[in-house]
N, C-alpha and C positions, 0 to 999 in steps of 0.2 A: 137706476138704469141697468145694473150690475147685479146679479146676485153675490150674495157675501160670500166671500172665497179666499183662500190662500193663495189661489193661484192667478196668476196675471191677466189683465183686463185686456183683450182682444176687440179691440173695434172692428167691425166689417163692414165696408163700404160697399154696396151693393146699388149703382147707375141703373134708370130702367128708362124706359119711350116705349110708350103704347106696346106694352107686353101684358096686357091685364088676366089675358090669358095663358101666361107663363110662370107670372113672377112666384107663385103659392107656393110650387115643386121646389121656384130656388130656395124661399124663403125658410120651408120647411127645411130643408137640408141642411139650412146653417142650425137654426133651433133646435133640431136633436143632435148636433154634434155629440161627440163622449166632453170635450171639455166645454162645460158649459158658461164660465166668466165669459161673456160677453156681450156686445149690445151692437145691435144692425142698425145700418145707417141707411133706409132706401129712400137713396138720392132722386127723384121723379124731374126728368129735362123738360118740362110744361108739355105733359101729355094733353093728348084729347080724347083719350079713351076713357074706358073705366076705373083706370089705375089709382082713383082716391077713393072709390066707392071700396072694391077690394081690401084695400091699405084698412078699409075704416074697421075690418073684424079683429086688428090687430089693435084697437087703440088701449085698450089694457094691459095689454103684453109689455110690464116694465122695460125687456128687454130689445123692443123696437122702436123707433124712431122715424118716424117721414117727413120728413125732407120736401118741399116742393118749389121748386125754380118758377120763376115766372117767365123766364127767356129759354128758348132750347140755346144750349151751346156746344154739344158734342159733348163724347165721352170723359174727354179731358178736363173739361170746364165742371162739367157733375162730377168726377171725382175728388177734382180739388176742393168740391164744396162740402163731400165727406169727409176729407182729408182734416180741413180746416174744423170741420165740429166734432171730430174722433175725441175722445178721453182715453181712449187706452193706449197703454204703454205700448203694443203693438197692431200692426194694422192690419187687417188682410181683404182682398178685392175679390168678387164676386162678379159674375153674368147674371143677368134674367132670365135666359135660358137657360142655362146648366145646374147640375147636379155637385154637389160636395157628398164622399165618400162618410161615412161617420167619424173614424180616427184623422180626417185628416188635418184639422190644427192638431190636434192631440204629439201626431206624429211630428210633424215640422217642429213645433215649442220645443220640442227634449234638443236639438241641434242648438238650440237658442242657450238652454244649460248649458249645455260641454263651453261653448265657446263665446267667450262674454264680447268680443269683438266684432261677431256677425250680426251683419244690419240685414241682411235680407236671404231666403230661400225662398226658391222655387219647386216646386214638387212635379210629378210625372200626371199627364194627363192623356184620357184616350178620349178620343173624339169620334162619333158615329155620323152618319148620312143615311139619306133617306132607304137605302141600301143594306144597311145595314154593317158594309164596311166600316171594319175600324183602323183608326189611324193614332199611334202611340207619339205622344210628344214630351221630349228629346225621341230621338227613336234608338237609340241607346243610352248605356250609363255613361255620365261625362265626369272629369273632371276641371273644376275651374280657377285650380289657382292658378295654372302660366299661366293664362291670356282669357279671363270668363269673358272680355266682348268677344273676340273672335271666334269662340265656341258658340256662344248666342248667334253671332251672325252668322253663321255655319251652319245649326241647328234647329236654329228657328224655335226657340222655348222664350223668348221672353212674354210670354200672356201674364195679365194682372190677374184672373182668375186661379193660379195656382202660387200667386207670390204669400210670405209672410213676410215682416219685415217690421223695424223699428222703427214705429212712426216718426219722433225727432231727427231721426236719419233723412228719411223724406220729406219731413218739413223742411230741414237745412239746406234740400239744394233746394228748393220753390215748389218742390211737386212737379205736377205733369207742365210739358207745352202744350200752351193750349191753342195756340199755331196750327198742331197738327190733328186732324180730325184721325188719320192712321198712325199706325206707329209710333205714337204717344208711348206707348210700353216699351218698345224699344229703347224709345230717346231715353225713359227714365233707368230705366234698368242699365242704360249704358254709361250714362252717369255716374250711379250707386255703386259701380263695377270699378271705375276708376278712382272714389273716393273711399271708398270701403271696400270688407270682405265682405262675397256675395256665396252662397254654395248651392249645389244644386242636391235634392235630394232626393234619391228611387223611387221612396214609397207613392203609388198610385192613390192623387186626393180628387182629382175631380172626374165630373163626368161630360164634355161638350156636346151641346147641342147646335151646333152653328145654325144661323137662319139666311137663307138665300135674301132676305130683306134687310141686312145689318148691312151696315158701311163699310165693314170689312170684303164684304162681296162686292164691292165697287172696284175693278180692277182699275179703272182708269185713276181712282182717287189713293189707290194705293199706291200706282208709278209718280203721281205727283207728289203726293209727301215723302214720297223714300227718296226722290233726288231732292229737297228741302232736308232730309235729313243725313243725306251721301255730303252736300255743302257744308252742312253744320260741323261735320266732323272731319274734312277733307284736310284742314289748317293742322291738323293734329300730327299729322306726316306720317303716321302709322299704316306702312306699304302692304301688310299682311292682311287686319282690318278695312282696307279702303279695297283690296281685291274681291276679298267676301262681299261686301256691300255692292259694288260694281256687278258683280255677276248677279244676287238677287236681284239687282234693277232690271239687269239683263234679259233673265229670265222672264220678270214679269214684263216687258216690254214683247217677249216673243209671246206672252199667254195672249195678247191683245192684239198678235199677228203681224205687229213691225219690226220684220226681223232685220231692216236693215240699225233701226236703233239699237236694239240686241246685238247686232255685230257688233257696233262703235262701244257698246257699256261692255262687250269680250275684250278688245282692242285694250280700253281700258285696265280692264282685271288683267289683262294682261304683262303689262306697263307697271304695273305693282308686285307681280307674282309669275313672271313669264316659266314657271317650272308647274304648273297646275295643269294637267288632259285638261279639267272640264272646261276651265277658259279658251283651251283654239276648239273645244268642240261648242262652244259658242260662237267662237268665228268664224268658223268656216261652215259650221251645219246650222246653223241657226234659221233657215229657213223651215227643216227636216224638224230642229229641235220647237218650232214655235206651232205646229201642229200635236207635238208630244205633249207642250204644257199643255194648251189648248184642251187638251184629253183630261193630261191629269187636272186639271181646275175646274174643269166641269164634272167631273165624277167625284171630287171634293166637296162640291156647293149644290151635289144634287139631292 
C-alpha cells in the first residue's frame, strides 16, 4: 500500500459525496506530495454520481485505496471510517475540493521530529471565492501553548484539511462526533488540545475551495450544532472559552438575522468576559452588526 521508505507512513483520509467532478485535483495533490510514504484513503459517503467510475483509473495505484459506505452519514461518520482503516503512524485529512501545497506534509512531519510529545499540527491555509478573494486562515501567526482552545475558538483554524496528527492519539479519544454534522473539527481538535500538545504551524499547506453546496454553507445547521457543541463544553467552567464560543454563536445567529438571539448569546459572552468591546458591541449593535455578517458570509460563500 506504502512504498518502501525510511520515512513514516502517513495515511490520508480524504471523505468525498458526489464530487466526481472535483476529487482528481484533490487526489492528485496528495500523490505528488515531496514526501511520498503514504497511502489515500477516499472515503466515498454512498454517492450517486460518478464517483466510482473515476475512483476506477486509480485501481493500480498501490498507494490508494476506496473506501465505499453503503449509508451516507456525514463528514464525521466517513472520517472515522478512514480513521479506523488508516495503517499509518500518522494521519492527515483531506477536502475534495481543495488543493494541498507540494511540501506540505513534508513541512508539518519535521515539528513531529523536534518534538516527540506532539499529537497534532495544524498548518496555514488560504481560501478563495468565486471572486477571487482570499482569505488566510489563522489570519495571523498564533501561539498555542497558554490556552490553544481559546485561540481556536478566537481564530477559527480548527479545519481537518490542514491537521497532521498521530493517529493513536485520535483513535484514543474515539475520533470524531458523529452527532455533529458541523463542527466535528472543532469538537475534535478541542479535545486533542486538552489531552495533548497541539501546535500550530505558519508554513501555507493547503489550498480551499469552498462549495456554496457543502454543509458547511448551511448557516442554520451551523447555529444548531455549535450550541450542541457550546452545551458540550459549558460543564467545564472555562469563563474565557465559553465567552469566545458564545459570541461565535452569536455572531452566526446575527448572519441568519436574529439579532435578538445575538443579543442574549452577547449577554452571555458577556457574563463570562464582561471586559471584551466586541461582546456589548453585540449587544447593543447587534441589529447594525447582523447586516454586517450578513455581508461578510455572503461574499465568503460566493
Amino acid at each position: 500500500m506504502s512504498i518502501q521508505s525510511s520515512e513514516p507512513l502517513v495515511s490520508v483520509v480524504m471523505p468525498t459525496y458526489n464530487r466526481a467532478n472535483l476529487i482528481v485535483r484533490a487526489i492528485e495533490s496528495v500523490l505528488h506530495q515531496a514526501h511520498e510514504n503514504i497511502e489515500l484513503l477516499v472515503v466515498d459517503d454512498a454517492s450517486s454520481d460518478d464517483t466510482a467510475r473515476v475512483m476506477s483509473r486509480y485501481a493500480n495505484n498501490t498507494r490508494v485505496k476506496y473506501i465505499r459506505r453503503e449509508t451516507n452519514g456525514g463528514a464525521a461518520a466517513t472520517r472515522n471510517t478512514g480513521l479506523r482503516a488508516a495503517a499509518g503512524e500518522f494521519v492527515a485529512f483531506h477536502d475534495d475540493d481543495d488543493e494541498w501545497l507540494y511540501d506540505r506534509l513534508s513541512s508539518q512531519l519535521k515539528y513531529f521530529a523536534v518534538d516527540k510529545n506532539l499529537a497534532l499540527t495544524s498548518c496555514a491555509m488560504v481560501r478563495y471565492n468565486s471572486h477571487d478573494d482570499q482569505f488566510v486562515f489563522p489570519p495571523k501567526a498564533l501561539s498555542l501553548a497558554a490556552d490553544a482552545r481559546c485561540a481556536l475558538a478566537r481564530h477559527l483554524f480548527a479545519f481537518t484539511q490542514t491537521w497532521l496528527a498521530r493517529r493513536d492519539c485520535l483513535v484514543a479519544l474515539g475520533g470524531f462526533d458523529e452527532t455533529l454534522r458541523v463542527w466535528d473539527d472543532w469538537d475534535l481538535m478541542f479535545r486533542v488540545s486538552q489531552a495533548y500538545t497541539v501546535e500550530y504551524t505558519p508554513e501555507l499547506g493547503v489550498i480551499s475551495h469552498p462549495s456554496p453546496q457543502g454543509i458547511g454553507a448551511d448557516v442554520s445547521r451551523r447555529v444548531h450544532d455549535l450550541q450542541i457543541f457550546v452545551d458540550k463544553f459549558r460543564p467545564q467552567g472555562d469563563s474565557h472559552l465559553m465567552s469566545n464560543l458564545h459570541y461565535m454563536l452569536g455572531r452566526f445567529l446575527a448572519t441568519q438575522g436574529d439579532w435578538v438571539a445575538a443579543s442574549a448569546q452577547g449577554c452571555r459572552a458577556l457574563r463570562c468576559d464582561p471586559m471584551r468591546a466586541r461582546h456589548w458591541a453585540l449587544v447593543v449593535g447587534a441589529p447594525l452588526l447582523s447586516a454586517l455578517f450578513q455581508r461578510r458570509w455572503r461574499k465568503r460563500q460566493s
